[in-house]
C-alpha positions in Angstrom: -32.5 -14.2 13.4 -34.4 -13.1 10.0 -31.7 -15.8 8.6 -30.3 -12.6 6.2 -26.4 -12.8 6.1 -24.6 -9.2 7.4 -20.7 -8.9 6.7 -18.9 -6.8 9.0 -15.3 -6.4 7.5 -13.9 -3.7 10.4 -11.0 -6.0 11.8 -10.2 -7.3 8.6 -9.9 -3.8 7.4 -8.1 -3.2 10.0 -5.4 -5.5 9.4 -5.4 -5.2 5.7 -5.5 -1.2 5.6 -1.9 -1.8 7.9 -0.6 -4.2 5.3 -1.6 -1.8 2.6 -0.3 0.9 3.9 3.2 -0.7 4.4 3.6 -1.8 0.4 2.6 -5.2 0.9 0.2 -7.2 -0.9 -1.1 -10.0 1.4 -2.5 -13.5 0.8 -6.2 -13.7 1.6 -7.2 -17.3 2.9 -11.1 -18.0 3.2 -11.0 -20.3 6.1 -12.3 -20.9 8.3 -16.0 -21.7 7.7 -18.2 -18.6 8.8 -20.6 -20.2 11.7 -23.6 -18.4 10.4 -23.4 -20.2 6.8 -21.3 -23.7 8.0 -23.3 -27.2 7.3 -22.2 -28.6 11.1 -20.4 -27.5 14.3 -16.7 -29.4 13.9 -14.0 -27.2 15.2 -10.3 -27.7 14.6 -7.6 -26.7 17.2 -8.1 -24.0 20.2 -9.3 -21.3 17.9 -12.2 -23.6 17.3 -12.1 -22.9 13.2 -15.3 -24.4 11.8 -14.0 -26.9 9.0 -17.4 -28.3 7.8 -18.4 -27.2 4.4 -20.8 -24.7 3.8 -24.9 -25.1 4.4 -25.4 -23.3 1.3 -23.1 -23.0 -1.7 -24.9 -19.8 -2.7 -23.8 -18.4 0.9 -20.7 -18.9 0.1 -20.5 -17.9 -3.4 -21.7 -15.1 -1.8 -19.3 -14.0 0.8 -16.4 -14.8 -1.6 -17.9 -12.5 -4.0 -18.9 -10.0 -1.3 -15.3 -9.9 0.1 -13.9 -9.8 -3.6 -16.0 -6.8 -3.8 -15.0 -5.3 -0.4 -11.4 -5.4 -1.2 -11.7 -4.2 -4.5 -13.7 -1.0 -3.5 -11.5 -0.1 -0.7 -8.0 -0.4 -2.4 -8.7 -0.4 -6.1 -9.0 -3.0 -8.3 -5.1 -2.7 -9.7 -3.6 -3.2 -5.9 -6.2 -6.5 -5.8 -4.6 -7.8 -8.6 -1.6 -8.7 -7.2 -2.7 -10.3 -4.4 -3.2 -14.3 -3.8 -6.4 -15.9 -2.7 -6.0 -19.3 -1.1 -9.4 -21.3 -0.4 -9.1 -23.5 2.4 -5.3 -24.3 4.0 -4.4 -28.2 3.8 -8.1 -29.3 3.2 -6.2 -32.6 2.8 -6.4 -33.2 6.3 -9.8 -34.7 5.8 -11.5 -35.6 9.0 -9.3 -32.9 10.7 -9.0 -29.4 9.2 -12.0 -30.3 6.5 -14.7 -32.9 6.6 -16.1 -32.4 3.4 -15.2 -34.6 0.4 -12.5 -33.8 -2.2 -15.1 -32.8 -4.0 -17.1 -30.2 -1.5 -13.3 -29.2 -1.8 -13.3 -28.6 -5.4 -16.7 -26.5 -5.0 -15.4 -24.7 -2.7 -12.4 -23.4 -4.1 
């Protein structure tokens, strides 16, 4: 309501403190688009993932920064390093699982 951004990274933690703690280093995807920060209301499948781009490229600077961040403070910044970051899955799906251009692609990623 006071349009400030809060990040609440408890499930995610969840499910990356398991992966962690069995010696695997996961692949982080940023998708879908967070509702609070997405430039429309198109949903994809029965999750209802927002694919629109972002309202505000700062926003989403951001959060990527701000999970980057998160990650790195809770499991050390040499574990981070061997994981893989994937912006977006199959963003070439335009109209279905992204309706930005190739280029709101390329700014995103």
């Amino acid at each position: 309501p006071d349009g400030s951004v809060r990040y609440r990274w408890t499930l995610v933690d969840q499910i990356y403190d398991f992966l962690v703690g069995i010696s695997f280093d996961p692949i982080v995807e940023l998708n879908p688009m967070p509702a609070a920060i997405a430039s429309g209301e198109t949903t994809f499948s029965d999750y209802e993932m927002n694919v629109t781009p972002p309202s505000s490229w700062r926003a989403w600077e951001d959060l990527c920064h701000a999970a980057a961040s998160h990650f790195v403070e809770r499991h050390g910044l040499p574990r981070i390093k061997n994981w893989l970051f994937e912006v977006w899955n199959e963003p070439n799906l335009n109209g279905q699982f992204w309706t930005g251009s190739d280029e709101d692609y390329y700014q995103l990623y």
